[in-house]
Phi, psi and omega in degrees: 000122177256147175200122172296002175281322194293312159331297157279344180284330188277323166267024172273330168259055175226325175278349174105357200255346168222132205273153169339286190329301185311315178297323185284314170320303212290305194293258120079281195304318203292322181298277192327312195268309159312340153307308188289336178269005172261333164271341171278314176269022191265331193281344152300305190281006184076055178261089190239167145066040163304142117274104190271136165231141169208030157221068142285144154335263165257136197297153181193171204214125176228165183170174190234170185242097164346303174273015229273359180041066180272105181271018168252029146221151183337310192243001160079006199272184165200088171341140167254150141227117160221159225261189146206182187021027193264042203312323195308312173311325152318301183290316240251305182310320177288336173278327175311324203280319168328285162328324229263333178304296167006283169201137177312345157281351174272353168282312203278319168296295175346282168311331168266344166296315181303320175286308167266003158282324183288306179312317176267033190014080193222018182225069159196127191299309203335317222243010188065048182233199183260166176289152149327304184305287183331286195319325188293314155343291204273336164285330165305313153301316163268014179270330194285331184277352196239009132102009201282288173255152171284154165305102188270034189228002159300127180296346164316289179292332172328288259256304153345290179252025141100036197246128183228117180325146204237026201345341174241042174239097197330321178282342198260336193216124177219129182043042181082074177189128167273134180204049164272130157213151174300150175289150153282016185244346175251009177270315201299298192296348182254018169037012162328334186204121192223130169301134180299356174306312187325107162344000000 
């Protein structure tokens, strides 16, 4: 999640204007208050179960969302995390959402992977098990070996719709890492890619 407030503490200490200690406080603080306000205004929107951390790697804020007409839980709900100042998580989070456009069983897997990964507490690096993210990685992947979705990070299918990587684009390169990929709306309207599934 970017906020420009957050957004600012961090380059003032990427310019040198604020020492470790100021920084960690500040954010530390900024997490702390976006917490409260999410737990104070949340509970109308069907928002429970906040948790703030921040003395975390990275600070993050968890809960679950009530409405979220989840079918692999009970109550229909879907546990949260959101990050803050983090881009790879960003970038990383948008490519999940992408894939999830594809075909409507790449959602429905998703969620059901998540639910039971969590049920067999098998989903937190914290806890030396795998991240939420991994597990999503590894459904993805086996939906791409079984023809369901394409790679959207093939250099191929980029160049094919016409997306060339960018070093000075926040999506395409974060902290040395390439992380440019294509949309599912420019693979689909430019017919770039039909599953070996396809009649």
């Amino acid at each position: 999640l970017h906020l420009p407030a957050g957004i600012q503490i961090k380059q003032q200490f990427a310019q040198g204007h604020l020492e470790a200690s100021a920084y960690e406080k500040q954010i530390k603080q900024f997490v702390y208050k976006i917490g409260q306000r999410i737990r104070d205004t949340g509970k109308g929107a069907g928002i429970v179960d906040v948790e703030i951390i921040v003395r975390a790697r990275v600070p993050v804020i968890k809960g679950k969302f009530l409405y979220a007409h989840n079918p692999y839980t009970v109550d229909g709900s879907i546990h949260f995390d959101l990050c803050f100042l983090n881009d790879i998580a960003v970038v990383n989070s948008s490519l999940l959402r992408e894939y999830s456009l594809v075909d409507p069983r790449v959602k429905l897997l998703m969620l059901f992977v998540k639910a039971w990964a969590r049920d067999g507490e098998v989903n937190s690096a914290a806890d030396n098990s795998l991240s939420s993210y991994t597990w999503m990685n590894m459904v993805i992947y086996y939906l791409q070996c079984i023809g369901i979705v394409p790679n959207l990070q093939d250099p191929t299918l980029m160049s094919q719709c016409g997306v060339v990587p960018n070093p000075n684009n926040p999506f395409h390169c974060v902290d040395g890492l390439s992380t440019a990929f294509v949309t599912w709306d420019q693979v689909w309207r430019g017919g770039h890619w039909e599953s070996p599934l396809s009649d």
